[in-house]
C-alpha positions as CSV (number, residue, x, y, z in Angstrom):
1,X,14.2,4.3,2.1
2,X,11.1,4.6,0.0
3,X,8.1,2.0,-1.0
4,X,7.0,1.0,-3.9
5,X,2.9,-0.3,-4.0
6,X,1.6,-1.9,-6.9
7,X,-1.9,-1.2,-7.3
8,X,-4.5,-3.5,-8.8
9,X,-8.1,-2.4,-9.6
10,X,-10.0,-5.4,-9.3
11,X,-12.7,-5.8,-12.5
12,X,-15.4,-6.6,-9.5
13,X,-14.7,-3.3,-7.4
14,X,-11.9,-2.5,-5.0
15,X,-8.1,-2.3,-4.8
16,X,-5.1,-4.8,-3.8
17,X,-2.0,-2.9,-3.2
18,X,1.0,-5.6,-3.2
19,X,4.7,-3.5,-1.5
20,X,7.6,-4.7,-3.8
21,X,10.1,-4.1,-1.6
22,X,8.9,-5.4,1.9
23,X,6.6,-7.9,2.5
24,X,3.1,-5.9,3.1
25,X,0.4,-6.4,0.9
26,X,-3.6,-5.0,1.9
27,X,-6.7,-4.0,0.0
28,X,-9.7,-1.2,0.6
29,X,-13.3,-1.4,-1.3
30,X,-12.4,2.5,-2.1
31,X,-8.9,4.6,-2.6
32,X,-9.6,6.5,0.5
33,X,-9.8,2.9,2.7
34,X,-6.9,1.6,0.4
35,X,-5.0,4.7,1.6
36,X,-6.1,4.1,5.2
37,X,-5.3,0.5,5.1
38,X,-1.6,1.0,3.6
39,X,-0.7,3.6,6.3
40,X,-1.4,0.9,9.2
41,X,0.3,-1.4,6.8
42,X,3.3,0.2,6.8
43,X,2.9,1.0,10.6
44,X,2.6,-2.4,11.5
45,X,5.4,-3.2,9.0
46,X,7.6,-1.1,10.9
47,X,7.0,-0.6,14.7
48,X,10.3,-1.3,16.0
49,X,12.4,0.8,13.0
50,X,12.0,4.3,11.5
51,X,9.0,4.3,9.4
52,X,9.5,5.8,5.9
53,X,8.4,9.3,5.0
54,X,4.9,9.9,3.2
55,X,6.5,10.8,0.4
56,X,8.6,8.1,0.3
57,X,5.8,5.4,-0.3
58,X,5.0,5.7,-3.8
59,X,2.0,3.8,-5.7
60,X,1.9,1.9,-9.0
61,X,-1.9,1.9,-10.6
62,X,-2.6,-0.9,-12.9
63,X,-5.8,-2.9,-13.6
64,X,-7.0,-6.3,-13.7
């Protein structure tokens, strides 16, 4: 099962990352905390199932 992230690069600095297909959205000031923050996302997401692969979870970039 893979994810798909939709990336927004907010016009005042930082990133929302929105999941479109489970219900996990999260946000970092940088891409290294964005990347942080959707990894404990996802874990949180799914701590009582098998967690999808890293290369699985696939981002969309897009801007504001």
């Amino acid at each position: 099962m893979g994810l798909i992230f939709e990336v927004i690069q907010q016009e005042a600095g930082g990133y929302e990352a929105t999941c479109l297909t489970e219900a996990i959205r999260t946000a970092g000031a940088d891409l290294l905390e964005l990347h942080t923050n959707i990894n404990l996302a996802v874990d949180r997401r799914f701590e009582d199932r098998m967690r999808p692969r890293a290369a699985d979870i696939h981002l969309m970039f897009t801007r504001e």
